[in-house]
N, C-alpha and C positions, 0 to 999 in steps of 0.2 A: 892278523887278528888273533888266529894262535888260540888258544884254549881256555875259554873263562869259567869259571866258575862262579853259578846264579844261586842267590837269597834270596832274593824276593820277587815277584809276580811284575811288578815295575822293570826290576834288571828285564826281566825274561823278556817283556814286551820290545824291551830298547836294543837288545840284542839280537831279536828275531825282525826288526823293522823295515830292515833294508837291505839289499841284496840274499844271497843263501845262507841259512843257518842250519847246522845241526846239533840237537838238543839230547844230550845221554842223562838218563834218568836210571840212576844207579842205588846202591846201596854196601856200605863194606863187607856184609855178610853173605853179600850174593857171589856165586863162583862163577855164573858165567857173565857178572858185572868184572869182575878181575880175568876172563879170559878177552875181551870184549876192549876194554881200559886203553891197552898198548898199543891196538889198532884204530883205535879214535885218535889217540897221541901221533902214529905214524901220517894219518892221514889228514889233521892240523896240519902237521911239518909240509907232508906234500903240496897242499892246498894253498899255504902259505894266505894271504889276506885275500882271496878271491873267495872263500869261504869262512865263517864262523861257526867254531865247534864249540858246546859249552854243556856243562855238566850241571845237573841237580842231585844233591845227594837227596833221598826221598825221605831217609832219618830226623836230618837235621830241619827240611826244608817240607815237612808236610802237607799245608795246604797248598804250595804252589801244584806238589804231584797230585793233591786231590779235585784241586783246578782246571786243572791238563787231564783229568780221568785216566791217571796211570793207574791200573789193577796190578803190573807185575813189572818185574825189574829181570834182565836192562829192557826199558822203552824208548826208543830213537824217534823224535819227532822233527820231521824235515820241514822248514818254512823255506820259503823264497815271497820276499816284498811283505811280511807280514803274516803272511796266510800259510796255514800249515796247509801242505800236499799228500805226506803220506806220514806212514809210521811205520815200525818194525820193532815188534816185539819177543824178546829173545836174543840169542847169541847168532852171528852170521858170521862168514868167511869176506873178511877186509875187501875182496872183489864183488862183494852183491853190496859193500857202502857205497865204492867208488862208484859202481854203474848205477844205483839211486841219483849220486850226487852230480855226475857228469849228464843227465840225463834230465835233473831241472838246470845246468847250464844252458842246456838247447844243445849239448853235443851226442 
């Protein structure tokens, strides 16, 4: 599934509908959206299609973030089947994503 990049509120819904998705809610001015970025990308690759990663730039794509009640960037919103589970707001170390995202697997 690999790493999509969403415009509109529709994408967002179809993207987050079925099985687990993670949603980066970024912006290019932000520094820890760019320390953040490479670790999303690394852990697409690892995931490969058992998971959907997918970016909102919050510039270009504002009411989607004003939708989703993004206040700050980067904002990580985890779904699985639809339903968002949690969020994380700010910069984290690639090991507190995978243990979110291994943890709505059931593992």
């Amino acid at each position: 599934m690999g790493l999509e990049k969403i415009t509109s509120e529709s994408q967002l819904k179809g993207v987050t509908s079925k099985g687990i998705a993670v949603v980066d809610f970024w912006a290019e001015w932000c520094g820890p959206c760019r320390v953040t970025s490479p670790l999303i990308e690394e852990l697409a690759a690892e995931f490969g299609n058992k998971v959907t990663f997918a970016k909102v730039n919050i510039d270009e794509n504002p009411a989607i973030a004003e939708k989703n009640s993004i206040m700050a960037v980067p904002t990580f919103l985890f779904f699985k089947d639809g339903k968002l589970l949690d969020s994380l707001v700010g910069a984290a170390p690639k090991s507190h994503f995978k243990e979110k995202i291994l943890e709505l697997m059931g593992k």
